[in-house]
Structure formats: C-alpha cells, structure tokens
C-alpha positions in Angstrom: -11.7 -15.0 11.9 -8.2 -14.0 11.1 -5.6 -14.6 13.8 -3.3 -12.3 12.9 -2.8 -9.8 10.4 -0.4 -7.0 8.5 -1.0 -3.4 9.1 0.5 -1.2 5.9 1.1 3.0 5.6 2.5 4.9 2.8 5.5 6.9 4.3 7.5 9.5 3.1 4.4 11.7 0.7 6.2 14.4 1.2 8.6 17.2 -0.9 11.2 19.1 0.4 9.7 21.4 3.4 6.3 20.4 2.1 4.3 18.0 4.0 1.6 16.3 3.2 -0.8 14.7 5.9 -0.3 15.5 9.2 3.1 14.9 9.0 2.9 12.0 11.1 4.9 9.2 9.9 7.6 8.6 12.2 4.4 8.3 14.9 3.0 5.7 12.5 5.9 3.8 12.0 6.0 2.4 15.7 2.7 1.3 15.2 2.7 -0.9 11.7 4.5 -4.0 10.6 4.9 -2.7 6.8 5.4 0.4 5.2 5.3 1.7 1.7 7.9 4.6 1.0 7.5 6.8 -2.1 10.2 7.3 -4.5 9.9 10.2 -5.9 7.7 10.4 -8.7 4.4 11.4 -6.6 6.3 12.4 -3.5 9.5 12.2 -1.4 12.3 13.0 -2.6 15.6 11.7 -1.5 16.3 12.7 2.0 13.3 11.9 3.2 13.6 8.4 1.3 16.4 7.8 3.3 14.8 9.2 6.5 11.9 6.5 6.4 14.1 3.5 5.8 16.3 4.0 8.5 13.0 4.9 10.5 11.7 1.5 9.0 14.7 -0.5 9.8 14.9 1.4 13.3 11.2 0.2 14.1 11.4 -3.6 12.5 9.2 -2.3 9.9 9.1 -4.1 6.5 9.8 -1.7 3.8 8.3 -2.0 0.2 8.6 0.7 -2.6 5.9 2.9 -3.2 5.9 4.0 -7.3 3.5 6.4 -8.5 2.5 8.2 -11.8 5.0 10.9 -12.8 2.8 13.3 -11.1 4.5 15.9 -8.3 1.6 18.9 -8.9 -1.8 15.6 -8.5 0.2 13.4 -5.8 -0.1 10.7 -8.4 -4.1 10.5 -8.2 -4.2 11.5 -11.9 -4.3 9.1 -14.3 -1.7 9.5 -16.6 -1.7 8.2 -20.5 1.5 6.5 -21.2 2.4 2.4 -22.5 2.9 -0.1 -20.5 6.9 -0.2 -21.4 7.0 3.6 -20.0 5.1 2.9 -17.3 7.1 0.0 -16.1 10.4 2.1 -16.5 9.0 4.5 -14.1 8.7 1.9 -12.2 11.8 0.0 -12.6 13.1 3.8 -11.5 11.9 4.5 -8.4 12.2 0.8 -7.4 16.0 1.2 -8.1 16.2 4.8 -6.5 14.6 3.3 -3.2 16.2 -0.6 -3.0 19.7 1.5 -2.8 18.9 3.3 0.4 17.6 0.1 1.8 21.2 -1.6 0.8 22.8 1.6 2.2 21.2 1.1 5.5 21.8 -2.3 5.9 17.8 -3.6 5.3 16.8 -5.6 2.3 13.5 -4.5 0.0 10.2 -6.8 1.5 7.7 -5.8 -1.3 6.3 -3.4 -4.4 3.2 -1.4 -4.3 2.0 1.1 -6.9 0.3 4.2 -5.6 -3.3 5.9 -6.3 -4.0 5.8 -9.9 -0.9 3.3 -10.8 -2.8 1.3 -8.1 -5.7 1.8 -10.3 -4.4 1.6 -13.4 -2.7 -1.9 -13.0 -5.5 -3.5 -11.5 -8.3 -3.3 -14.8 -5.1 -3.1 -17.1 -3.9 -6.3 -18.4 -1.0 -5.0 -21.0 0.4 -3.2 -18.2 0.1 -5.7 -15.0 2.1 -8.1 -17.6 4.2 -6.1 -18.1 5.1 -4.8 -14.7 4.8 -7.8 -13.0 7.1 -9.8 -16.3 9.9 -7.9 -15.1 9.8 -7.8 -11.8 10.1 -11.2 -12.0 12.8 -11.2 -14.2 14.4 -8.6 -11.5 13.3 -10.7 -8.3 11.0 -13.5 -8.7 10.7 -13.6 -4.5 9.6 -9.8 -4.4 6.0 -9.6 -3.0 3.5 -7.8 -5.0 1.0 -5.9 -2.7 -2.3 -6.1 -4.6 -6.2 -6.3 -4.2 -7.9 -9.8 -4.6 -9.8 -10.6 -8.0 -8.0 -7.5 -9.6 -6.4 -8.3 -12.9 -2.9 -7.4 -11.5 -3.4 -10.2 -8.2 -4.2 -12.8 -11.6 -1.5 -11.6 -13.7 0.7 -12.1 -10.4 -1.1 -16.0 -10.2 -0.6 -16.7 -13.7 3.2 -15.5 -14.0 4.0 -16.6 -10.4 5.0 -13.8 -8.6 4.8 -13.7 -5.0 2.0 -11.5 -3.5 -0.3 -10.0 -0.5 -3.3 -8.9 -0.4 -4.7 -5.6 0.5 -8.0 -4.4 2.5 -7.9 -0.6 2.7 -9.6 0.5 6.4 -9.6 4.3 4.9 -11.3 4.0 1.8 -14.9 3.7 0.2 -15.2 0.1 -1.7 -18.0 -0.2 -4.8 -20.4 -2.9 -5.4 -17.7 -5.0 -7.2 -15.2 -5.4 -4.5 -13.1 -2.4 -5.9 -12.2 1.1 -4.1 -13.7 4.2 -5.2 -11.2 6.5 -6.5 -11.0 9.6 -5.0 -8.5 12.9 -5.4 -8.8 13.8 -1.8 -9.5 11.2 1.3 -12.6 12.2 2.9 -12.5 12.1 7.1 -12.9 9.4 8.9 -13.5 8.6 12.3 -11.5 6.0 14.8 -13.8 4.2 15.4 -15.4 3.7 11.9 -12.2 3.0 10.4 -11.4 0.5 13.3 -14.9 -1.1 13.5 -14.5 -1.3 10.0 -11.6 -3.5 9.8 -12.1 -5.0 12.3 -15.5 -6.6 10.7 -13.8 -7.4 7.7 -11.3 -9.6 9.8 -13.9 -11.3 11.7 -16.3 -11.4 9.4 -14.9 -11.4 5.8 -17.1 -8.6 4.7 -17.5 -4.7 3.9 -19.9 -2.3 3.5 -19.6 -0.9 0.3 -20.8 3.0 -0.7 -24.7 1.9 -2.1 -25.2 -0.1 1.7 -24.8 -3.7 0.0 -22.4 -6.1 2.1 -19.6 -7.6 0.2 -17.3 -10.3 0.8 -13.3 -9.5 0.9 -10.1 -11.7 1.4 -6.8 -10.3 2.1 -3.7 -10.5 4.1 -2.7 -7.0 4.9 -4.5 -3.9 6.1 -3.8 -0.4 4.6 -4.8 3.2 6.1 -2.9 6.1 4.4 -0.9 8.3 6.4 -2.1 11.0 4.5 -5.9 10.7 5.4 -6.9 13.1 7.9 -5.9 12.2 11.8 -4.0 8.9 9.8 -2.1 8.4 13.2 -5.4 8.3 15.7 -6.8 6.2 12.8 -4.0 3.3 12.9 -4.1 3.4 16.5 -7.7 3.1 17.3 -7.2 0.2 14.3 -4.4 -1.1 16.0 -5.6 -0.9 19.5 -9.4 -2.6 18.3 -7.8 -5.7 16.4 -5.5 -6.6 19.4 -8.6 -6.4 22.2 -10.1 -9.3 19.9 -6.9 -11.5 19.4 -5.9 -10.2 16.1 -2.2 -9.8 16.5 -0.6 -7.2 14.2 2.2 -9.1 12.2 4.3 -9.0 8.9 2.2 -10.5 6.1 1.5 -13.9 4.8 2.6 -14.1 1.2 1.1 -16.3 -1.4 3.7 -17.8 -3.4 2.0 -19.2 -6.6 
C-alpha cells in the first residue's frame, strides 16, 4: 500500500475566450501537488500560460510543461505524421515558451509531459522517445520525465538515464496490456468510480482493465484531466478517498536511473 502519492492535472487547455472543460482549473489547483500546463500547440496560449504558473507557484504546485501535437482544431488527440527531429522541435518549443514564464515568475520547471497522442506516440515509438528524451538530456539531465511504466518511452528514459515518474491515469480506460485506450473525447465518470478506482490501484497495485481482466500497475503519480467531465468533483472525491486511508497527497518520487 502506497503511503503517499502525487496527484497531477493538465492546466491551462484552453484558447483565448474558449474554454475547454469545465473551466475549472484554478479550483483544481488547490487540490493537486503537480500540474501539467499546455504550451500552446494543443491549447493555451500565452496569457493563460502565464495565468497557471503564477496560479501554480501561488498554490505550491509543481509545474511541468505540457507539449502536444501541433493540433489547435483535434486538441492534440490526433495523431500527427511527422520525424522524430520535428517532433522533438515542437517540443523543444513549447518547453522553451513555458520554462520562461516559470523564470518570470520566480518558479523553476519540475517536469515534462507530452499530451494525448504525443503521449501515445512516444510510448510504442522508439526513434522518437530517443530522440526526445536525447535531448532533453542534453538540455537538463535532472528534468523528470512523466511517463507510464513498461512503455518504450519509461525504458528509453532507463537506458539514457533521465530522471522520471510514473503515471496511473484515475480518468481513463486501460487495455489488457497495461496501456490506456485512446479516446477523442473522455467519457463521464463518476466520483466515486474514479476515486474507488485509484484508490485500489494504491492499495492494491491493480486495475480493471476495459474486457473485466485485473491487471497489475506501478507508478508514482496519479493523473485525472481537468478536462474530463465534473474533473474538479472527480479530484476531490479522489483526493478526499486517498487521505481517509492514509495516502497523503504529495509531490512525486522520482527515479533517477
């Protein structure tokens, strides 16, 4: 049973005067110890970049950068055919665009995520998790790599020895072989299946995957999207679950290989 554990959102999926979600993220913020904050390839743009980091910074939140596919119109859930060099400079891009906000406003950058299908993408594509992960260690070899256990991007991250975390994902669906099922749009959830959920997989090391089989998962850090429908009573209920059992929500252990 884990004793204590990370609690991640996405921040900032938003454009302009659009929002997307419920529009609750400063809500969320209160509630998680790390966030994720788009940089303006799938969403944000930015003012509201700058918004959540001084949002993060005002709530001790841990702020990592959030890149996605080039991808306003699919919200960077569609998988986009490019080279691993291109993809990394999109990348390198938004991780740049974001860090400077962070050193504006007085924080320092805690980690790197890809979004959706970049998520996707880098975890059953070896070219492009060498790659990626190649340079950011050239560019910070103490930069935490969030990252999903036996993915090809957490052993490229072993094998080049670049810090990471990994993820369990509270709102998502996970197949027969440990990975999540991509999906365009998040189904709904409710509280207390999300919550239950998690919580299982902290005490227990398992999940339910979408064919009824239980599975075994290891990780570090929990992630619900703050987009998924009622995101906010979601984290909550999570929240409010894992610390009724002793779990106590914290910043992340990282693995330093």
């Amino acid at each position: 049973m884990k004793q204590h554990i990370d609690l991640n959102s996405d921040m900032g999926e938003c454009f302009g005067p659009w929002i997307i979600g419920d529009g609750v993220d400063d809500a969320i913020m209160k509630l998680i110890s790390s966030c994720n904050i788009a940089a303006g390839f799938h969403a944000s743009d930015p003012s509201i970049m700058r918004h959540c980091v001084a949002n993060a910074l005002e709530n001790g939140v841990e702020i990592g950068v959030h890149p996605g596919f080039r991808d306003l119109v699919g919200f960077g859930r569609r998988h986009i055919v490019a080279n691993p060099t291109e993809l990394t400079n999109d990348c390198l891009y938004q991780l740049g665009a974001l860090r400077e906000f962070v050193h504006f406003l007085g924080g320092k950058l805690h980690h790197f995520k890809p979004h959706g299908s970049l998520y996707i993408h880098a975890s059953k594509d070896r070219a492009f998790s060498e790659e990626l992960i190649s340079t950011l260690h050239k560019i910070d070899p103490h930069l935490p790599l969030y990252c999903m256990q036996g993915t090809i991007t957490h052993q490229v991250a072993q094998e080049l020895k670049q810090p990471f975390v990994r993820e369990f994902y509270g709102d998502r669906d996970y197949g027969e072989d440990g990975q999540l099922v991509m999906v365009r749009r998040a189904r709904a959830y409710t509280p207390e299946e999300v919550a239950n959920k998690v919580l299982q997989a902290c005490k227990e090391g398992t999940v339910k995957t979408v064919t009824g089989k239980v599975i075994e998962v290891d990780f570090d850090s929990v992630c619900i999207h703050s987009d998924t429908p009622g995101a906010l009573s979601l984290i909550s209920a999570t929240k409010k679950l894992l610390e009724e059992h002793g779990i106590a929500i914290q910043k992340p252990t990282i693995h330093h290989p």
